[in-house]
VOSE-385930 format. One record per atom (N, C-alpha, C, O): residue number from 1; residue in one letter; atom name; z, x, y. Coordinates in pm, whole numbers. Last residue first. Example, Ala and Ser with C-alpha at 12.3 -4.5 7.8 and 13.67 -1.06 7.14 Angstrom:
[2; "s"; "N"; [708; 1285; -225]];
[2; "s"; "CA"; [714; 1367; -106]];
[2; "s"; "C"; [787; 1290; 3]];
[2; "s"; "O"; [804; 1341; 114]];
[1; "a"; "N"; [780; 1319; -569]];
[1; "a"; "CA"; [780; 1230; -450]];
[1; "a"; "C"; [780; 1320; -330]];
[1; "a"; "O"; [846; 1424; -332]];
This chain:
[113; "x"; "N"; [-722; -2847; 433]];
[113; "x"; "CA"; [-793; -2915; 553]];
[113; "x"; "C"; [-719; -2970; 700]];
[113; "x"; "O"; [-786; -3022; 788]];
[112; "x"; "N"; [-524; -2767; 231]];
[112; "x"; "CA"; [-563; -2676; 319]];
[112; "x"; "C"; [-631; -2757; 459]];
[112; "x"; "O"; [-593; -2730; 573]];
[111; "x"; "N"; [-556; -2950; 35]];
[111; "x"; "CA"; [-496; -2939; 117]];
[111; "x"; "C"; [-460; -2872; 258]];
[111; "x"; "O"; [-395; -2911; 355]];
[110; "x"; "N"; [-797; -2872; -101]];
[110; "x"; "CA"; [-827; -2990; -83]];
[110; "x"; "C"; [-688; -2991; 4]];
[110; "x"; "O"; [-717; -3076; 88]];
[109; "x"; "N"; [-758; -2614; -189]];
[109; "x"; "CA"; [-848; -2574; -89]];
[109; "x"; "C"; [-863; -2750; -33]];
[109; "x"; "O"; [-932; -2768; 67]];
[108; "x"; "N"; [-555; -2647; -390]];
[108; "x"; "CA"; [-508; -2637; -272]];
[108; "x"; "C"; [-614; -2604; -134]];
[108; "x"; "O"; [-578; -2579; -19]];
[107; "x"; "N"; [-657; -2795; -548]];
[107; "x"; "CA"; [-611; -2886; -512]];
[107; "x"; "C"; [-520; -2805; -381]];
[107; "x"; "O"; [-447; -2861; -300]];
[106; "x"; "N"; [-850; -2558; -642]];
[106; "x"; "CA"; [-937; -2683; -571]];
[106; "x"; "C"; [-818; -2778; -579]];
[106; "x"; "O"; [-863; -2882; -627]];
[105; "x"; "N"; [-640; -2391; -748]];
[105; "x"; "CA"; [-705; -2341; -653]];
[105; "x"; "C"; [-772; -2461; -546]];
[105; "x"; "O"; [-761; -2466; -424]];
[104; "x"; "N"; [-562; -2526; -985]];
[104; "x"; "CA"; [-484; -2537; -861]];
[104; "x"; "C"; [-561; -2469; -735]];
[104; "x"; "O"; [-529; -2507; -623]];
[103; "x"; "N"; [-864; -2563; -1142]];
[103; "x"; "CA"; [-742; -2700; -1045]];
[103; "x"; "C"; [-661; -2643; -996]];
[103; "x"; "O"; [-641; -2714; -897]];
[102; "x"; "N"; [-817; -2318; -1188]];
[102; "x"; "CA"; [-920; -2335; -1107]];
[102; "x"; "C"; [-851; -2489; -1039]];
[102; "x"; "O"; [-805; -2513; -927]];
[101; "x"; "N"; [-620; -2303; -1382]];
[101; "x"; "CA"; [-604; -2196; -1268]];
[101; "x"; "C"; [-701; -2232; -1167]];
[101; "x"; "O"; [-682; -2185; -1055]];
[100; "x"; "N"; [-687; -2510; -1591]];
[100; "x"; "CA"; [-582; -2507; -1530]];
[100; "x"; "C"; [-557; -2407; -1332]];
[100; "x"; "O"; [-506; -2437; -1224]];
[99; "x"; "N"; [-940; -2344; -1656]];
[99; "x"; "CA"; [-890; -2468; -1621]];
[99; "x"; "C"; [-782; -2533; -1484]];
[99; "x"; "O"; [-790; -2574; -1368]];
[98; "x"; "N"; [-764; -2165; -1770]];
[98; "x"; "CA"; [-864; -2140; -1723]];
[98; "x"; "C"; [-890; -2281; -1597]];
[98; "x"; "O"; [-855; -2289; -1479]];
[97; "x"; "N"; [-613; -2273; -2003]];
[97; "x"; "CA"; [-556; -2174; -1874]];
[97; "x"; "C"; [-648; -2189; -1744]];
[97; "x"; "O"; [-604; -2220; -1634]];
[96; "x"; "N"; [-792; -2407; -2126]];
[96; "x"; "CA"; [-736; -2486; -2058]];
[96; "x"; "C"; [-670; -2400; -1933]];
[96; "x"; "O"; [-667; -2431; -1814]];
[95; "x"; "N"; [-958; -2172; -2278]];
[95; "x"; "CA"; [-1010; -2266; -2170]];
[95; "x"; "C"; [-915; -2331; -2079]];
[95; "x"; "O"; [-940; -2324; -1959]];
[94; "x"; "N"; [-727; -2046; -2382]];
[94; "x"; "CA"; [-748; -1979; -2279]];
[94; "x"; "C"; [-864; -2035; -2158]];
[94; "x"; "O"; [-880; -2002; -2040]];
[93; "x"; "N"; [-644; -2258; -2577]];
[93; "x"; "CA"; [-556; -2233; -2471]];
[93; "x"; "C"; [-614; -2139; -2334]];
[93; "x"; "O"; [-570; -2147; -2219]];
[92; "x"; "N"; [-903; -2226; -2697]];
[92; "x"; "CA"; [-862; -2346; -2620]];
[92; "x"; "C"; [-752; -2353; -2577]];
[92; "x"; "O"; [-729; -2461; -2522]];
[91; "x"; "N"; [-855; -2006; -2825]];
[91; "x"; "CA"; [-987; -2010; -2751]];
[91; "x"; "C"; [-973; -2147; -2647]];
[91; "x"; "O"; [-1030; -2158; -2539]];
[90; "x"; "N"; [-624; -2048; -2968]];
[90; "x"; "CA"; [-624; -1907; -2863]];
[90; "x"; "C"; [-726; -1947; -2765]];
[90; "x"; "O"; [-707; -1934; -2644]];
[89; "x"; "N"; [-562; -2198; -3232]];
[89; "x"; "CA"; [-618; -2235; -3104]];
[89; "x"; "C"; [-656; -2191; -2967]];
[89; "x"; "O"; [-703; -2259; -2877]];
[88; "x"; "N"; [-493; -2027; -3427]];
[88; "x"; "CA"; [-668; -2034; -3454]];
[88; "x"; "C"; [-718; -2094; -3276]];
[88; "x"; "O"; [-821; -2071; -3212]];
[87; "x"; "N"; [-236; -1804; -3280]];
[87; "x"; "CA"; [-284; -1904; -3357]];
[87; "x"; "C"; [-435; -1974; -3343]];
[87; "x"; "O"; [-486; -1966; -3231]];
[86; "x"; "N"; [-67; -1515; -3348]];
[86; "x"; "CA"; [-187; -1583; -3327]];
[86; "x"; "C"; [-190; -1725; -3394]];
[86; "x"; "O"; [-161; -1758; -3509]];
[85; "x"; "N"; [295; -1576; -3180]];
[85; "x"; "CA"; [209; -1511; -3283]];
[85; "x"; "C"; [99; -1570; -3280]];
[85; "x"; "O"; [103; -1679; -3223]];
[84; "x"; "N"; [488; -1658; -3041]];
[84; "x"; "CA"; [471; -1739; -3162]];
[84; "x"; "C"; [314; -1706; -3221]];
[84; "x"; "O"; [239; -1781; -3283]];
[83; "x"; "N"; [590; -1460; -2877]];
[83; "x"; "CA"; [679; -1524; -2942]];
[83; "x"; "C"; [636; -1628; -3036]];
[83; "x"; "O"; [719; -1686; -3106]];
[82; "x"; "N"; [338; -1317; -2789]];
[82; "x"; "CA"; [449; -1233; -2837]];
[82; "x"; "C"; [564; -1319; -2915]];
[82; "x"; "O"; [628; -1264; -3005]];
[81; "x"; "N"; [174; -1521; -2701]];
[81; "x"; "CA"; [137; -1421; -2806]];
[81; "x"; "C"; [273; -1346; -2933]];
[81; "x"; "O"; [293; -1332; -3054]];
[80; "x"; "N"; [311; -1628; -2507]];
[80; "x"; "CA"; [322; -1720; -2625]];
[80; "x"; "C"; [234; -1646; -2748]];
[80; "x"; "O"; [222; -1693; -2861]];
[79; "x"; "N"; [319; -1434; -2322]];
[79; "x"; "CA"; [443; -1415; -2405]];
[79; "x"; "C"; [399; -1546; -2510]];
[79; "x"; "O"; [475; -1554; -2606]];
[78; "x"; "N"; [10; -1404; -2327]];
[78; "x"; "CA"; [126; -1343; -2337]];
[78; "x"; "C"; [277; -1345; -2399]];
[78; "x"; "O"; [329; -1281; -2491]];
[77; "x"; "N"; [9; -1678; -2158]];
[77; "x"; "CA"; [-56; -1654; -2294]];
[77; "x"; "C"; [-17; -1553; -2357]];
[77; "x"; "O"; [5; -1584; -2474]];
[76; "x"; "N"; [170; -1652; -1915]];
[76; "x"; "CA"; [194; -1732; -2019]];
[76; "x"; "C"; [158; -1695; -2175]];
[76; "x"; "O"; [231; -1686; -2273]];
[75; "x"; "N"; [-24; -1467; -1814]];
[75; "x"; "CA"; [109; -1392; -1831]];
[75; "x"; "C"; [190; -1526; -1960]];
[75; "x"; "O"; [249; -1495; -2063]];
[74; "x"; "N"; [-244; -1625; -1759]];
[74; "x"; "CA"; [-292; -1512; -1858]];
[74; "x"; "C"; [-97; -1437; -1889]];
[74; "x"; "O"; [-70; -1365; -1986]];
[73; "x"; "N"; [-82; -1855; -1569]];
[73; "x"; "CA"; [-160; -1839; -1705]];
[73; "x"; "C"; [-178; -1758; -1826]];
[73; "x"; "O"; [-151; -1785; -1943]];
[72; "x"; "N"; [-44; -1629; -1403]];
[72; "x"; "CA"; [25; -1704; -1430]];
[72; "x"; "C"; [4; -1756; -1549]];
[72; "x"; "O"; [67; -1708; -1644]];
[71; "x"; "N"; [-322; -1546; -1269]];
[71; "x"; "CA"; [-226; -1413; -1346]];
[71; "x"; "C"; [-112; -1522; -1422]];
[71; "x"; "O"; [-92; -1478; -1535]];
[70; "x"; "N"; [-446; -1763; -1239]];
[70; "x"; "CA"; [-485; -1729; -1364]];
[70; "x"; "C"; [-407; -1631; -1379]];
[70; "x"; "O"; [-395; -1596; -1496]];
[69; "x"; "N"; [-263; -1811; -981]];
[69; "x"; "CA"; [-225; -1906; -1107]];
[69; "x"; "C"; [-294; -1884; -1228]];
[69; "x"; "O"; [-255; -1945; -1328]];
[68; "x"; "N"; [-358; -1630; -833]];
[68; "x"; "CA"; [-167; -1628; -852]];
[68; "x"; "C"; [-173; -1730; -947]];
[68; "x"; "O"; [-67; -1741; -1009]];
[67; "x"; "N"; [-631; -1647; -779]];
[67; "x"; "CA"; [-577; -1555; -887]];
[67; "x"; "C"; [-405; -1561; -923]];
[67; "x"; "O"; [-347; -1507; -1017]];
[66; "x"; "N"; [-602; -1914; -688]];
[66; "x"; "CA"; [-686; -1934; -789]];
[66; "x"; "C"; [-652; -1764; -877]];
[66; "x"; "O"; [-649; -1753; -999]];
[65; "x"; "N"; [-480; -1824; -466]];
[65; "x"; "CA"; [-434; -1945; -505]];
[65; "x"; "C"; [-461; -1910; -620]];
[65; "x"; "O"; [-366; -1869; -686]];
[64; "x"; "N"; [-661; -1660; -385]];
[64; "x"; "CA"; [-555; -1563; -346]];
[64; "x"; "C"; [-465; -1686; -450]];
[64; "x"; "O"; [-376; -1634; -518]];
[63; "x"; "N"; [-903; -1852; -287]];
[63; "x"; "CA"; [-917; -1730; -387]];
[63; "x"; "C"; [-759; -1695; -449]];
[63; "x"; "O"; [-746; -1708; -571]];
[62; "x"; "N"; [-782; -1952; -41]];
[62; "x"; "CA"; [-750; -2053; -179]];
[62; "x"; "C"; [-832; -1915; -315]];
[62; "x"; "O"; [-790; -1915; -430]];
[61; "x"; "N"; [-773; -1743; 123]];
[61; "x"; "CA"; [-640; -1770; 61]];
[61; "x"; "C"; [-660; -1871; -28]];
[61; "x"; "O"; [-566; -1896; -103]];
[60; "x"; "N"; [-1041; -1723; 146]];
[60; "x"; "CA"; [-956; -1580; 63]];
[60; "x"; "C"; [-831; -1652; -12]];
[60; "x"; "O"; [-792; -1642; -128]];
[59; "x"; "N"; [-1070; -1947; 243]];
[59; "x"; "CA"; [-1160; -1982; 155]];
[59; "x"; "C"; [-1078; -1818; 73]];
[59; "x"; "O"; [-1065; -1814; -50]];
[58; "x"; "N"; [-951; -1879; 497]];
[58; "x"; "CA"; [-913; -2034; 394]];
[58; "x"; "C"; [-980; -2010; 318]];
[58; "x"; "O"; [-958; -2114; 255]];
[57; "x"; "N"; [-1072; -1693; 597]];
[57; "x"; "CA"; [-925; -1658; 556]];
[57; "x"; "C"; [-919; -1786; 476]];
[57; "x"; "O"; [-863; -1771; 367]];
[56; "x"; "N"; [-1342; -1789; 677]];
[56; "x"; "CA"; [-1331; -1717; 555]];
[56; "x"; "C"; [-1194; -1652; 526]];
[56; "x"; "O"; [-1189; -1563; 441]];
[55; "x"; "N"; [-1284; -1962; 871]];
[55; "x"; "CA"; [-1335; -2045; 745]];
[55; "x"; "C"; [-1304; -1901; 635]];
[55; "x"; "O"; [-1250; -1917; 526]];
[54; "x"; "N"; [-962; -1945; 1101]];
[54; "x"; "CA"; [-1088; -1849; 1046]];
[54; "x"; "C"; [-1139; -1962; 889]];
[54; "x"; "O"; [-1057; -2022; 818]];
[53; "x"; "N"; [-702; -1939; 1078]];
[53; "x"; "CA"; [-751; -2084; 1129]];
[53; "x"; "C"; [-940; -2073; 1105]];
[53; "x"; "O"; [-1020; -2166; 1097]];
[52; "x"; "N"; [-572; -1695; 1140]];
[52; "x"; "CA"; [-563; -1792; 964]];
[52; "x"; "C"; [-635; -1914; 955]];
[52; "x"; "O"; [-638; -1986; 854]];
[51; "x"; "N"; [-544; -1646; 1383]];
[51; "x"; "CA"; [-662; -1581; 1294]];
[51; "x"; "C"; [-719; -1655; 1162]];
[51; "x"; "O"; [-828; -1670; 1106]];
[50; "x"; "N"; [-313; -1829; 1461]];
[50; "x"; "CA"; [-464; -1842; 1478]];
[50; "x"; "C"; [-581; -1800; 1421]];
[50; "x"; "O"; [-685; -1863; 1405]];
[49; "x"; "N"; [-203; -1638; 1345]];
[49; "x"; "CA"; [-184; -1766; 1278]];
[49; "x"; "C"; [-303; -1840; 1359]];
[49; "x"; "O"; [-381; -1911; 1296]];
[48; "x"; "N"; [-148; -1422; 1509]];
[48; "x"; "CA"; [-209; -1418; 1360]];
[48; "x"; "C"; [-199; -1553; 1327]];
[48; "x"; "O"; [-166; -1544; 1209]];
[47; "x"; "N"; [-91; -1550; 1740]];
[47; "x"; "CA"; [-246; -1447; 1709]];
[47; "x"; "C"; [-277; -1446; 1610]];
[47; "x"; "O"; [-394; -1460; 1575]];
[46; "x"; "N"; [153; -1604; 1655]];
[46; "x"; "CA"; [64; -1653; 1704]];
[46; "x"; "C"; [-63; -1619; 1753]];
[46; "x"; "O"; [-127; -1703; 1816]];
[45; "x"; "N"; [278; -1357; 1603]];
[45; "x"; "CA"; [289; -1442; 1507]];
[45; "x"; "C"; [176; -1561; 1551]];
[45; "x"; "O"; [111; -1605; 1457]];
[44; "x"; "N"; [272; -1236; 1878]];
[44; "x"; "CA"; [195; -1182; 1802]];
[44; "x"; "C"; [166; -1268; 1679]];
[44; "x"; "O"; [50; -1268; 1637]];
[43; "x"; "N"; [422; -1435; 1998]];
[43; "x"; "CA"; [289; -1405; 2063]];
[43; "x"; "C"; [230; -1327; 1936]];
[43; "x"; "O"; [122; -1372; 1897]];
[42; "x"; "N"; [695; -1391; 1895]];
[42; "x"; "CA"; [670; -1521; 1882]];
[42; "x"; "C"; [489; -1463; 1944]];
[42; "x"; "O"; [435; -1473; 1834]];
[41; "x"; "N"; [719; -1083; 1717]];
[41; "x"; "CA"; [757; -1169; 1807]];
[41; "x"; "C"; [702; -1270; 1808]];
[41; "x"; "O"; [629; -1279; 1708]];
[40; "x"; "N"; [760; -893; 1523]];
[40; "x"; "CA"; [700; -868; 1605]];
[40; "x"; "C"; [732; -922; 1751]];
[40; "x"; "O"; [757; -862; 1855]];
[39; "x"; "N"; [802; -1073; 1280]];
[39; "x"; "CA"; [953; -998; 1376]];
[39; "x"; "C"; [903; -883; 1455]];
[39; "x"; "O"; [973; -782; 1465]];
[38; "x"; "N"; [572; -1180; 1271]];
[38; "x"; "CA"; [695; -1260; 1312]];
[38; "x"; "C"; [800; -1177; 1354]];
[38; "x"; "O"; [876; -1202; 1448]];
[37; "x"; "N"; [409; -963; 1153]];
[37; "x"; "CA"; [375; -985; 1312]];
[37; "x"; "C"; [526; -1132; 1317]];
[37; "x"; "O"; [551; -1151; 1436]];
[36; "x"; "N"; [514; -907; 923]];
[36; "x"; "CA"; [579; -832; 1015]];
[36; "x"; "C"; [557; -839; 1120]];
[36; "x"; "O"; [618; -776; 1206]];
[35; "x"; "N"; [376; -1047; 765]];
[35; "x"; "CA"; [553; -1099; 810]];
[35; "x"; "C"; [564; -1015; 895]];
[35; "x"; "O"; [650; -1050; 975]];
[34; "x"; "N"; [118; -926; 764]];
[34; "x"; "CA"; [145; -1060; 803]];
[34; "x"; "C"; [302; -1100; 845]];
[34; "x"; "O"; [334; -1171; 940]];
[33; "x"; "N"; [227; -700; 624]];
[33; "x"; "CA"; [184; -709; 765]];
[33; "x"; "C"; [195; -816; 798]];
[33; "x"; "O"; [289; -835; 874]];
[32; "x"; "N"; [270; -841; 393]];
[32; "x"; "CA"; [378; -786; 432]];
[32; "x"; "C"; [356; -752; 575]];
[32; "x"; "O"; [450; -768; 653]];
[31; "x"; "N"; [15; -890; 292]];
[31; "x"; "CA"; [122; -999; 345]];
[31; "x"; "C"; [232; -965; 414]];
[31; "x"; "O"; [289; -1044; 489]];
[30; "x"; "N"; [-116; -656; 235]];
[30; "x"; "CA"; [-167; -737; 372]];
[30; "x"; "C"; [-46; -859; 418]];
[30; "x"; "O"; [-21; -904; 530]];
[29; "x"; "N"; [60; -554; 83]];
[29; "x"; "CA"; [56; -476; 204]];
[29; "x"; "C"; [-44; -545; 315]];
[29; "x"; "O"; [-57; -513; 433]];
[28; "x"; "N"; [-79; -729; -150]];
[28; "x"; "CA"; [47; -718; -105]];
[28; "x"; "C"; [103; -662; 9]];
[28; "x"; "O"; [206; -718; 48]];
[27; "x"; "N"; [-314; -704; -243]];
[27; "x"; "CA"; [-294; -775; -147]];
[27; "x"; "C"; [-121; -785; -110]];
[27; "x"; "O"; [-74; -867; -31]];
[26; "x"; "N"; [-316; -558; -480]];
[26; "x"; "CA"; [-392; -470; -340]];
[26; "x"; "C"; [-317; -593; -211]];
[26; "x"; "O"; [-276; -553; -102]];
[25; "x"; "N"; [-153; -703; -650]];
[25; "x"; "CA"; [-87; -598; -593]];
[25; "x"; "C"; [-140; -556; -461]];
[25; "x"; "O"; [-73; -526; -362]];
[24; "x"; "N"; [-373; -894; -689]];
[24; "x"; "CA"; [-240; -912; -626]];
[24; "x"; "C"; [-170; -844; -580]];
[24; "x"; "O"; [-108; -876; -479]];
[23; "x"; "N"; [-528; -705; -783]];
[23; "x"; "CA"; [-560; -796; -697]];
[23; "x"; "C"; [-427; -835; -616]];
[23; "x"; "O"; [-395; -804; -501]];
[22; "x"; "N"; [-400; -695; -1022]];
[22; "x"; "CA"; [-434; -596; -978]];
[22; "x"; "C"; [-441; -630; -797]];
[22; "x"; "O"; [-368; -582; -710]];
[21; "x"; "N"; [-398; -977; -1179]];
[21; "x"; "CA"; [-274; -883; -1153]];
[21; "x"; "C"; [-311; -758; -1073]];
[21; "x"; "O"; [-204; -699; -1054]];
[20; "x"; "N"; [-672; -976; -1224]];
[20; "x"; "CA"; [-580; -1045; -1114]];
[20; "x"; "C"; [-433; -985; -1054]];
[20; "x"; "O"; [-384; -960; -943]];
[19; "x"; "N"; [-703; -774; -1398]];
[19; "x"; "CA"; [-771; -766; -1287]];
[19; "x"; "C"; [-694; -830; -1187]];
[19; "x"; "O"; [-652; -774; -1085]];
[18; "x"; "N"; [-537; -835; -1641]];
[18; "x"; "CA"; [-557; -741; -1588]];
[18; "x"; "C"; [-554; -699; -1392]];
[18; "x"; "O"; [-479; -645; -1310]];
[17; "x"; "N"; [-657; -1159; -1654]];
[17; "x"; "CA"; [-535; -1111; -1641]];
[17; "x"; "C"; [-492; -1006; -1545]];
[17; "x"; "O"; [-442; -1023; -1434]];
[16; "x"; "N"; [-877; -1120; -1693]];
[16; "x"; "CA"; [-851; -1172; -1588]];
[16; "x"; "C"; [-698; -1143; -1527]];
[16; "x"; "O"; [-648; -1119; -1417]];
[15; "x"; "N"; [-862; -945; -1953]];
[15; "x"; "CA"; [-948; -920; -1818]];
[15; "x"; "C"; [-912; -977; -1730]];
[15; "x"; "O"; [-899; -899; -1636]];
[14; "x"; "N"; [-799; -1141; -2085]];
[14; "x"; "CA"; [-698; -1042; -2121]];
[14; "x"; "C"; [-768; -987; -1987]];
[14; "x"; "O"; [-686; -997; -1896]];
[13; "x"; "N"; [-996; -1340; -2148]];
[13; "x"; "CA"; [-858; -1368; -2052]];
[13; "x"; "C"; [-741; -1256; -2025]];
[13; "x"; "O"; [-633; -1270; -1968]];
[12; "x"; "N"; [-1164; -1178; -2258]];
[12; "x"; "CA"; [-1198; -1196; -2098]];
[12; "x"; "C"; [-1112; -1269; -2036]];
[12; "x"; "O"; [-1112; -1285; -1914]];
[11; "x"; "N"; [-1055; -1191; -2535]];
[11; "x"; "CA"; [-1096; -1045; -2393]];
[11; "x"; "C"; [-1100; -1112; -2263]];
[11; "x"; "O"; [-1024; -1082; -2171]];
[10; "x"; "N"; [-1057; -1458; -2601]];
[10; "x"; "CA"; [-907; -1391; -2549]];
[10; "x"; "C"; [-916; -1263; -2497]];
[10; "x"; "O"; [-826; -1212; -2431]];
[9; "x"; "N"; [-1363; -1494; -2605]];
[9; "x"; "CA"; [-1256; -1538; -2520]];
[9; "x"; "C"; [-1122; -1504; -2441]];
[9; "x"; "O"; [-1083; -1508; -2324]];
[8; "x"; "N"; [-1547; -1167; -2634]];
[8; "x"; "CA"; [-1468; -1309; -2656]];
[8; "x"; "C"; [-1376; -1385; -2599]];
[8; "x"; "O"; [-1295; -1323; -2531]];
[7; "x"; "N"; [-1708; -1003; -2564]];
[7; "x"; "CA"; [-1724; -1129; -2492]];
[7; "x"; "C"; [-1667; -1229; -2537]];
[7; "x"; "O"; [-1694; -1346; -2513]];
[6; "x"; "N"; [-1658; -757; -2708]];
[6; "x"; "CA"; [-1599; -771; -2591]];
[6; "x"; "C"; [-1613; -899; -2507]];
[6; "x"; "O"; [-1551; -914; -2402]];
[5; "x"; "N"; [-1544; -855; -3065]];
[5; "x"; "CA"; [-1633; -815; -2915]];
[5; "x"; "C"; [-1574; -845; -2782]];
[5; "x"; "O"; [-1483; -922; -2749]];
[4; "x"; "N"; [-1363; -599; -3220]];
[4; "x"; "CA"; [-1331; -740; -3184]];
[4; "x"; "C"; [-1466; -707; -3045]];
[4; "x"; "O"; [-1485; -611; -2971]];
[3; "x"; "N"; [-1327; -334; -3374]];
[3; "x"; "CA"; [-1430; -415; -3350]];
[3; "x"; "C"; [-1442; -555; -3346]];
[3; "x"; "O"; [-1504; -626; -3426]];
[2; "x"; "N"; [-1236; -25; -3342]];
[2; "x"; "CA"; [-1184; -174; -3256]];
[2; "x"; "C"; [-1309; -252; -3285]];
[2; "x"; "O"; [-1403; -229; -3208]];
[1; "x"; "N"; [-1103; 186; -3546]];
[1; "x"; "CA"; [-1210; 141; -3459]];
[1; "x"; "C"; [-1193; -8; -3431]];
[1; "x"; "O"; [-1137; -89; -3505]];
């Protein structure tokens, strides 16, 4: 019987993980459309790149930022599971991940402009 709670830290980075990684996948058949209006042609690539000019595509794609760097993170924590085993600091690697994944999101919604 499993009785680690479910609101602990390294759960809910093990969740983000999960989830993001999931996320990423659903969004994969939208990017791939996206390339495919370029060998569409120069007019269609330009429809869609106008579309991208939309407040709520900038605000998906810095989302889309913010999960490609907590799957990044949570995949780090991972193998530093697997190659150097628990250590007491887990809860403050998974803040800083954390952290970490949200600054790149807000340094790319600060470029984006």
């Amino acid at each position: 019987m499993d009785t680690r709670p479910r609101s602990h830290p390294t759960y809910i980075a093990f969740l983000v993980h999960r989830i993001s990684g999931l996320l990423l996948a659903l969004f994969l058949p939208l990017h791939f459309w996206a390339l495919s209006r370029a060998i569409q042609g120069e007019a269609a690539l330009e429809n869609f790149l106008r579309w991208t000019d939309n407040g709520l595509v900038k605000a998906s794609e810095t989302l889309l930022v913010i999960l490609l760097a907590a799957h990044l993170a949570g995949g780090l924590r991972v193998l530093a599971l697997e190659f150097l085993g628990w250590r007491s600091s887990q809860k403050t690697l998974v803040a800083a991940s954390a952290g970490v994944s949200l600054a790149a999101g807000l340094l790319f919604l600060l470029n984006v402009g």
